[in-house]
N, C-alpha and C positions, 0 to 999 in steps of 0.2 A: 729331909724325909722324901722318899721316892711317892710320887702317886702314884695312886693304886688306878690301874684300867679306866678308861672311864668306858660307860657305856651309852649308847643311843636308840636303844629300842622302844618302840611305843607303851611297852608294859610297863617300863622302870618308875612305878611311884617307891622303892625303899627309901627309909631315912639314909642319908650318907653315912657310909662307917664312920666308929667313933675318931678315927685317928685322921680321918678325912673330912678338915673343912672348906669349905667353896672358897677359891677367894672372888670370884667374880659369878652373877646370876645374872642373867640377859631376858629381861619380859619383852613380850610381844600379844598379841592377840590369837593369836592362832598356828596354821599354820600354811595356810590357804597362798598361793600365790601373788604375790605385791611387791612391789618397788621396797617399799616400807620394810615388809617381812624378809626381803632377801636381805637388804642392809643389814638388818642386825642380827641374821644367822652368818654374815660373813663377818662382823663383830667379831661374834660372838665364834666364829670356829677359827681367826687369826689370833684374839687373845689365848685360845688354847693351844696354838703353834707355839703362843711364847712362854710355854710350858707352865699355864695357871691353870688350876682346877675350875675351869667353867660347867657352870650348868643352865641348859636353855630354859626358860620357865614359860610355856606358852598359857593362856586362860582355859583354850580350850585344843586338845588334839587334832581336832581334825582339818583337815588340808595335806598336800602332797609335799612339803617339804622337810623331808624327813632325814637325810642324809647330813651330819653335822659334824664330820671329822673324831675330834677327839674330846669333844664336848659331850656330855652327859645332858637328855633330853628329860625332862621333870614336867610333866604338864598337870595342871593343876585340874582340870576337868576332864571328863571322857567322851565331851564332844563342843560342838563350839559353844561358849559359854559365856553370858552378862556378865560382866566387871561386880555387878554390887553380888551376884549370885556367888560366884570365886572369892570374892575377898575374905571370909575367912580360913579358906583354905590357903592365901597369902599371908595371913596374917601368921598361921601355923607352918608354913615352910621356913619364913623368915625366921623363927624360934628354933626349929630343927636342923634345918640348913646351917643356919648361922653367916649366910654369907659376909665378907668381908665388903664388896663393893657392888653395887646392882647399877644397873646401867637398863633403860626404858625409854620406849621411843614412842608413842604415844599421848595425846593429852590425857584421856579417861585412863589408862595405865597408867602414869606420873601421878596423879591426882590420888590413884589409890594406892601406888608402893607409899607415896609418904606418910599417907594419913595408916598403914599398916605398919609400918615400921615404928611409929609412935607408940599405938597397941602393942606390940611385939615387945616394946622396949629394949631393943636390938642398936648398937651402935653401928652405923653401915653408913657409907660414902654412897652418896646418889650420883650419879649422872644420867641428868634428862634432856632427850634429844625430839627438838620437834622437825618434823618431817615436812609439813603442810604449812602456807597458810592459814591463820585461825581465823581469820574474816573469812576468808575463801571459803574454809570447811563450814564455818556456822551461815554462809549465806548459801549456801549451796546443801546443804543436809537439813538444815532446820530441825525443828524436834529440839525436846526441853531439855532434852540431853547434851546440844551445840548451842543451846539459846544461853546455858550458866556458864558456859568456860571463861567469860569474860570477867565474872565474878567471883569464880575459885580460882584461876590460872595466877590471879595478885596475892592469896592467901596463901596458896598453897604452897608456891615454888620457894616464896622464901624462904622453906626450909630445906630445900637441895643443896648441896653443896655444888655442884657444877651444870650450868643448865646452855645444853647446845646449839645451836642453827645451821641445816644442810644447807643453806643460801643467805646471800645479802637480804634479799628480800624477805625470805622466813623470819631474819631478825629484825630488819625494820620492824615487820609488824609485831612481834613479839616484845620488841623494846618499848612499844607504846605500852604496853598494860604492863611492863617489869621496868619503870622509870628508874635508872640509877643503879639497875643490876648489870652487872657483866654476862655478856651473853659469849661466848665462844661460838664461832665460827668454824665446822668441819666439812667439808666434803663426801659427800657419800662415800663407799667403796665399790666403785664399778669393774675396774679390769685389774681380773686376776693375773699372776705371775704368767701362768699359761695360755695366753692369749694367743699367741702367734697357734697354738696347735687345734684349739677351741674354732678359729676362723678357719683351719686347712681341713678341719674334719669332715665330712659327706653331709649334705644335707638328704634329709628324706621325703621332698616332694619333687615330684615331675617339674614341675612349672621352674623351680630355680636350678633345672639342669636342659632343657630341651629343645632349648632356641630358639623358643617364639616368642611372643611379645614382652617387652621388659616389665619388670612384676614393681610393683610399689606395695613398701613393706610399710605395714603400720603394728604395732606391738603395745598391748596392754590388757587391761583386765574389759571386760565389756560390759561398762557400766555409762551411766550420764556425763560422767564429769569428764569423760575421755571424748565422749562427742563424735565416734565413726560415723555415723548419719553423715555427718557433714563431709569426710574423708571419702565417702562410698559417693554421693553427689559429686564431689569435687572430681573423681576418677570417670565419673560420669560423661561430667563437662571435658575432660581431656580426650577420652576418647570419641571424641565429636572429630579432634584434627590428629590423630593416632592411638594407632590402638595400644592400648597398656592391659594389665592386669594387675587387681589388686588382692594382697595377703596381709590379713590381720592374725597375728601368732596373740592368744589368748582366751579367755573364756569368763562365764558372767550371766548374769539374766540380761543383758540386753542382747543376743543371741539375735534373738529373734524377730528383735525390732531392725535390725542391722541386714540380715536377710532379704524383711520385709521391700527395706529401703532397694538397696538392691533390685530388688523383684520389679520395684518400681520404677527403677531408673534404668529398665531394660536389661541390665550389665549382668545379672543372676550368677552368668557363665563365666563371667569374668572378675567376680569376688569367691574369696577362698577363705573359711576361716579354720583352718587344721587344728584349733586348741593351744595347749601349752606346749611347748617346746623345751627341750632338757638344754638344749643348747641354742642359744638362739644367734650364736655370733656366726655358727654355718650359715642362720638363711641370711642373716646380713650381708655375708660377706659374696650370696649373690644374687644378692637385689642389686635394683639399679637407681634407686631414689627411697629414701626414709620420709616417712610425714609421720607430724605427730598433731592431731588435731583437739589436746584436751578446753577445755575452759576452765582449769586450774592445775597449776603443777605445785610442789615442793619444791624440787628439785631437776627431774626429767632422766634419769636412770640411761631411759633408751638412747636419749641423743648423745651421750657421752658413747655409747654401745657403738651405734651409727657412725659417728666418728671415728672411732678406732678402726671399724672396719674399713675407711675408704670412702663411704658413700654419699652423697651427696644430699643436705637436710633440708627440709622445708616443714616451718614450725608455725603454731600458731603462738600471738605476739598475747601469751594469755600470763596471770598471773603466777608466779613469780619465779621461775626459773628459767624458761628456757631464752630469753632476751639476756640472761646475765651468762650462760655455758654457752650461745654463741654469739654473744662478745660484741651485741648489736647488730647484730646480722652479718659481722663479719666470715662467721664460721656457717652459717647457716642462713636461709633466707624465711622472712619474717612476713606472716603475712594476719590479717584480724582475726578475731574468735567470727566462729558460724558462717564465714565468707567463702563458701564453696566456691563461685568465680573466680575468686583471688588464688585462691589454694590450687584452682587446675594450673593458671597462668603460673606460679611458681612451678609447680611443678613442671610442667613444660620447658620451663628455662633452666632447671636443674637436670631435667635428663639430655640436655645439651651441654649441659657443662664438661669441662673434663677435667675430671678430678676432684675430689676436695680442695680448699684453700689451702696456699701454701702457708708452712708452716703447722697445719694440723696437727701432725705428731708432738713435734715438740709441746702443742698447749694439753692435750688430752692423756700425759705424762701424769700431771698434778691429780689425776681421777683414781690411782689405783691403791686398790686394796690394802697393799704393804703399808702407804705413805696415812691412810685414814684411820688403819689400825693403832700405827705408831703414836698417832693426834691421840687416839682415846685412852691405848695406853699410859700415856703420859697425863693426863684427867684424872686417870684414875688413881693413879700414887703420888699426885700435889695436893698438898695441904688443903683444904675448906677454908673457904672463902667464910665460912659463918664464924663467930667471935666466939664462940665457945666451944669451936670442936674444929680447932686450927692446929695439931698436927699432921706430921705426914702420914697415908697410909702404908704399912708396912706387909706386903705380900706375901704370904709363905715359901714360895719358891721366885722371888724378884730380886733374891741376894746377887746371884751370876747374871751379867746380860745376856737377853733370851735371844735366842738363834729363831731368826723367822725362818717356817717351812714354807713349802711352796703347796701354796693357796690354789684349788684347784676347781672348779666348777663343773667336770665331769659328771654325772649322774645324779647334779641338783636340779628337778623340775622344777620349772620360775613361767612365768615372771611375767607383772604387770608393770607398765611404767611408773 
């Protein structure tokens, strides 16, 4: 059977045509800028290269990422919306939809495809991928809403059939509360096929074309857990023994606390926060040092980013990704959470460096989109792991092997680390 079009406009709530069922649905929370959010729209618009009927399912519309190839955009609210407020409109797409496989990257998202798929009485292959630490996120967000994942994440997952981790560490700690479950291990999907053209394109600020002092790029959403405070200090302290400039590509309510900081640490003139960026591998690729100062990661999105480009990293040694993407400090240098002193001195000795570590390319290979797609694709048509719904999934269009297109990041506004 030929699919029919698919579409991506923000209007499209129809039911899918009759002769048209999903095989795969992709939730997300939104559709707001994030490390998180980019991953599973590059999911979710790779499995549609491999010629499956995808549809993206966000909670709630609003946010800028909107551009989704050949995936059909389904969002279940008309603006950002509570998980318990949506779920019965979850529970009613699963029924109408009918998808074959849904795939969720979320805890409070996981927690409720399952418990809706139940209600639905829908036969559907889960895959659920957690992104974050769950210590990290419940010591860090608090609210009753992080304080119970430790006591549904045991109930609940046991009925997924495939349940993911973007890092070593993501699973460690999810293996402590899933004792005896198989976790799979994926990798994010950070660099697209079109890299090499993504890096030579124009950037569009003065400061990474004009040949005055070299800029330190910081990238993420600007919030607490990214911790710039400390990165705009730290640039602080550097420009005591040269002078630098610092650009954080992102946006967030801490805006303004970041500013403040700034304002304070004299530099005003010499921090730049431009917002989002559609392309952020142009200003990588002319900076002259990457920091990433969060106080928790997942994964770390940017440092893989940074890497590709050439640049030279300085990370903080915070929970749980970025000491394991650089390899112990091999690929990047490692310095404490909130140690503005440490952070300048890195920095300092990385814009001395020349070059990334050899060997770079070859390791930041393993990071791309093609190779993470293929991981989830293959999740998705192996058997279940549960004892009473152990065979394989069978795809409507996964007869022929699927021809990957070339995965393109051109005019998707992103991105937080």
């Amino acid at each position: 059977m030929t699919p029919p079009t698919a579409r991506h406009d923000r209007g499209d709530h129809e039911a899918p045509a009759a002769d048209r069922r999903t095989d795969v649905a992709v939730l997300l929370p939104h559709l707001h800028t994030g490390g998180a959010e980019l991953s599973m729209l590059r999911i979710a618009r790779g499995l549609a290269e491999r010629r499956l009927a995808v549809d993206i399912v966000p909670f709630g519309c609003g946010g800028e990422l909107v551009r989704l190839g050949s995936a059909r955009l389904r969002p279940l609210g008309e603006a950002d919306t509570s998980t318990l407020r949506v779920f019965p409109k979850l529970v009613r797409y699963l029924r109408e939809a009918g998808p074959r496989a849904v795939v969720s990257g979320q805890p409070h998202l996981n927690i409720a495809l399952l418990a809706a798929a139940k209600l639905a009485r829908t036969d559907l292959h889960t895959v659920l991928i957690e992104h974050a630490p769950l210590r990290s996120q419940i010591d860090f967000e608090g609210g009753w809403r992080y304080r119970i994942l430790p006591l549904l994440v045991p109930l609940a997952y046991r009925g997924a059939d495939h349940v993911v981790a973007v890092s070593e560490g993501v699973r460690s700690q999810l293996a402590s509360l899933l004792p005896g479950r198989r976790i799979a291990l994926v990798r994010n999907p950070v660099l697209p096929a079109n890299l090499p053209d993504l890096l030579a394109a124009p950037a569009d600020h003065p400061w990474l074309g004009d040949g005055g002092p070299p800029v330190v790029m910081g990238i993420g959403r600007l919030a607490p857990e990214k911790d710039f405070p400390t990165l705009v200090r730290a640039v602080a302290h550097l420009n005591r023994r040269r002078p630098v400039r610092l650009m954080i590509l992102g946006e967030g309510r801490e805006r303004g606390r970041i500013e403040a900081v700034a304002a304070e640490a004299g530099i005003a003139d010499r921090v730049m926060l431009p917002g989002v960026k559609r392309n952020v591998f142009a200003s990588l690729a002319r900076a002259a040092v990457f920091a990433l100062s969060s106080r928790f990661e997942g994964f770390g999105n940017v440092l893989v980013e940074a890497l590709a480009a050439g640049l030279p990293v300085v990370s903080t040694d915070c929970p749980v990704g970025p000491r394991e993407i650089l390899q112990g400090g091999r690929f990047g240098r490692l310095v404490p959470m909130g140690d503005a002193g440490g952070m300048a001195v890195a920095l300092d000795a990385a814009l001395d460096a020349a070059g990334p570590p050899p060997g770079t390319d070859a390791y930041v290979r393993q990071f791309s989109v093609e190779e993470s797609v293929d991981r989830y694709l293959a999740l998705i048509t192996e058997p279940s792991r549960l004892p009473e719904r152990n065979a394989p999934l069978r795809l409507a269009r996964s007869g022929a092997k699927p021809r990957p297109g070339r995965e393109t990041d051109r005019g998707l506004a992103r991105k937080d680390g």
